[in-house]
C-alpha positions, 0 to 999 in steps of 0.5 A, spaced: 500 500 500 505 505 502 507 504 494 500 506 491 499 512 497 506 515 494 502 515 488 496 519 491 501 524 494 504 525 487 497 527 483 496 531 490 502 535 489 499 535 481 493 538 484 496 543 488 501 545 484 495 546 478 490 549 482 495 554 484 498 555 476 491 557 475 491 561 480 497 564 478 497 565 471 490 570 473 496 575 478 503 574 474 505 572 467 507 565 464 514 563 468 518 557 465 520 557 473 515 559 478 513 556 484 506 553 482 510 549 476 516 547 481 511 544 485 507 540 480 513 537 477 516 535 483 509 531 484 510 529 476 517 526 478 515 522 484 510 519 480 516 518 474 520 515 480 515 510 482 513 508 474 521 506 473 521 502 480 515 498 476 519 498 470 526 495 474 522 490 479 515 488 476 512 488 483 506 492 484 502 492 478 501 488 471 505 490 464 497 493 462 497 498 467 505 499 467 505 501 459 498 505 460 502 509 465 508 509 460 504 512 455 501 517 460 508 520 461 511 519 454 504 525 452 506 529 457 513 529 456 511 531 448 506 536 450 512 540 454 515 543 448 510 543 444 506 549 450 512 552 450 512 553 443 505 555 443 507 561 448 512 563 444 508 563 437 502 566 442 506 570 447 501 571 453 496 565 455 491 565 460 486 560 457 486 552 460 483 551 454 489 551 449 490 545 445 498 544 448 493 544 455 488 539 452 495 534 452 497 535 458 490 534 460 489 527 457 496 525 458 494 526 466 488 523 465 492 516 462 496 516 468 490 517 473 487 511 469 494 506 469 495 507 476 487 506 478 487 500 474 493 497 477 490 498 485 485 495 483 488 489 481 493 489 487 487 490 491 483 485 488 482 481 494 479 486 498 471 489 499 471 495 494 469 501 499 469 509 499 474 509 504 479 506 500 484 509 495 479 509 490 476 515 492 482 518 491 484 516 484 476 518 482 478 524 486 483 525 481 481 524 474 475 529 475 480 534 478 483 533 472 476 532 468 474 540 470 480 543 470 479 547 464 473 550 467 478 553 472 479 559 467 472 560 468 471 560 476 478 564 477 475 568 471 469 571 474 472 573 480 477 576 476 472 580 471 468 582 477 474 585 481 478 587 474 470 592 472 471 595 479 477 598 478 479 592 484 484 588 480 490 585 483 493 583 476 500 586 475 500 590 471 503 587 464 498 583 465 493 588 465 497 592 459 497 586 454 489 585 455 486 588 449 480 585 451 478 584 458 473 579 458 474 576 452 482 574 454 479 573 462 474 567 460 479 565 454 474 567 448 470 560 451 461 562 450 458 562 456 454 556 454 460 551 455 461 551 462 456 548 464 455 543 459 461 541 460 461 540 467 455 536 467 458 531 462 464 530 466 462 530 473 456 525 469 460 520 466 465 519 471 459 517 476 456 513 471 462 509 469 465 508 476 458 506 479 458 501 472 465 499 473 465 498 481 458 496 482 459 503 488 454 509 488 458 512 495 465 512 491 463 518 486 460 522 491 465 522 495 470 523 490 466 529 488 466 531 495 473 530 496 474 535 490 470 541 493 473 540 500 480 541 497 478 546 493 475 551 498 481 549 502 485 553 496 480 558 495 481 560 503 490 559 502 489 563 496 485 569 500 489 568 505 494 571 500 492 575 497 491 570 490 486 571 485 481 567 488 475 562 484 468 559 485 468 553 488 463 548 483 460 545 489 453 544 486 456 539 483 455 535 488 448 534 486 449 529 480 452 524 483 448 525 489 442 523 485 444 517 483 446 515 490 439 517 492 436 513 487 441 507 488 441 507 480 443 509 473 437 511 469 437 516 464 431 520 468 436 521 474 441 524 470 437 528 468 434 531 474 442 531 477 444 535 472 438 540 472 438 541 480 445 543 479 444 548 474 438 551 477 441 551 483 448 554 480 443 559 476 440 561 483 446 562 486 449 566 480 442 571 479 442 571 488 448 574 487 450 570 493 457 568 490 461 570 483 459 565 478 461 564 472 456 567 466 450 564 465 443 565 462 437 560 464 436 557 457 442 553 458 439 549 462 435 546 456 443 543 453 445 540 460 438 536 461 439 533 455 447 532 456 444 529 463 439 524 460 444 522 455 450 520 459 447 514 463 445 512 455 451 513 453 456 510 459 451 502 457 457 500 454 461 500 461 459 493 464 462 491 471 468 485 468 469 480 473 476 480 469 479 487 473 478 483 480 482 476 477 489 476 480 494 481 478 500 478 472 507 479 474 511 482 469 
């Protein structure tokens, strides 16, 4: 087990560093160097470290896990040029959304994926439980799902200072905005967030529930999620960082399910209505700074919300992923 918990702490220290990158990249301009980007490397290399370990002994997981993870490590490691050419074609980029962003994204995602599957194999003996490390992996890919929305969530807060006169952007950053808005939510319509916060949160629930036979595990993931990331919006306060709404509504998709014990498409859709509507609530209230909104969306997410459970049909629980790990 101590192998697979120094892997949390390497998406923890993933986690951590993004979250304040995002932060950052909203005050400071792009620095090869900063202490966000030191720190998500130190977690990425203890992950390396772990991953050579694997290649060297063949202990703690199968050659399938092993190479996914391999394959995770190999994209990131090409993504790395590629957005330092990206910004150096583009100069300043404060969206998340950028293609070079999207690899580093997917390239994490693969790793999460590898690492999850190699726990589950290790611990094949073992009752699936919230309590165990599944949490944390799940915990993982949806922080990794919904950290594009970031530059939305650190953008109205942004936006919302910078139009009343109250910005603590530096001034370069502030001199190269041409187009305050357009640049602060990264040109991205209104209408995507939403949607795809829905879809996210939606399928990774439905796949985890389909695959573990679990309703707790993604609720409590999703909690997790929100916890640790009021924890850094209150740090960030603290310290005088741009701050970000934190999508606790959320939780109300995964919560549905749980409620109801199953995954049927109507219940997708009453999840992903009842966290727009209480997210538009909020956003009309003025009670918190939410990322722009109009009440139609809610049109676009029910549907999304309905279809995922539909499309995640092909997920079944594998009798396959619980057989005793292969030594390599």
């Amino acid at each position: 087990m101590k192998y697979y918990r120094l892997w949390v702490i390497a998406f923890l220290l993933k986690f951590i560093g993004s979250a304040w990158d995002a932060s950052y990249h909203f005050k400071y301009l792009f620095e090869e160097y900063s202490i966000p980007h030191i720190v998500n490397t130190i977690g990425f290399a203890l992950g390396g470290v772990l991953l050579i370990k694997e290649w060297r002994e063949s202990y703690y997981m199968d050659r399938f896990s092993r190479n996914v993870i391999t394959i995770g490590y190999v994209l990131f490691f090409i993504g790395i040029p590629l957005d330092f050419t990206y910004h150096i074609a583009y100069g300043i980029d404060l969206t998340t959304w950028s293609p070079t962003h999207f690899i580093y994204y997917i390239a994490t995602d693969i790793m999460i994926l590898g690492v999850w599957r190699g726990y589950y194999q290790f611990t094949y003996h073992e009752t699936i439980s919230w309590k165990s490390m599944h949490t944390w992996f799940a915990m993982f890919l949806l922080e990794c799902f919904l950290f594009p929305n970031m530059q939305q969530e650190n953008g109205a807060i942004s936006y919302n200072q910078y139009i009343h006169g109250q910005s603590i952007a530096s001034k370069e950053i502030l001199q190269l905005i041409s187009d305050p808005k357009s640049q602060i939510f990264g040109g991205i319509p209104e209408w995507v967030y939403p949607i795809y916060s829905a879809l996210m949160v939606g399928l990774l629930t439905v796949c985890v529930i389909r695959i573990f036979r679990h309703y707790s595990i993604p609720l409590m993931a999703a909690g997790l999620y929100i916890l640790i990331r009021f924890l850094f919006k209150s740090i960030f306060l603290a310290v005088h960082y741009p701050t970000s709404y934190v999508p606790f509504t959320l939780l109300f998709i995964p919560l549905i399910f749980f409620i109801f014990k199953k995954t049927h498409w109507m219940l997708g859709l009453i999840g992903s209505m009842v966290y727009f509507l209480a997210l538009f609530a909020i956003h009309k209230t003025g009670v918190l700074i939410t990322p722009p909104l109009m009440l139609w969306e809610v049109i676009p997410v029910a549907i999304v919300g309905a279809a995922v459970p539909l499309m995640a049909t092909f997920v079944q629980y594998t009798p396959l992923l619980r057989k005793q790990k292969q030594i390599v």
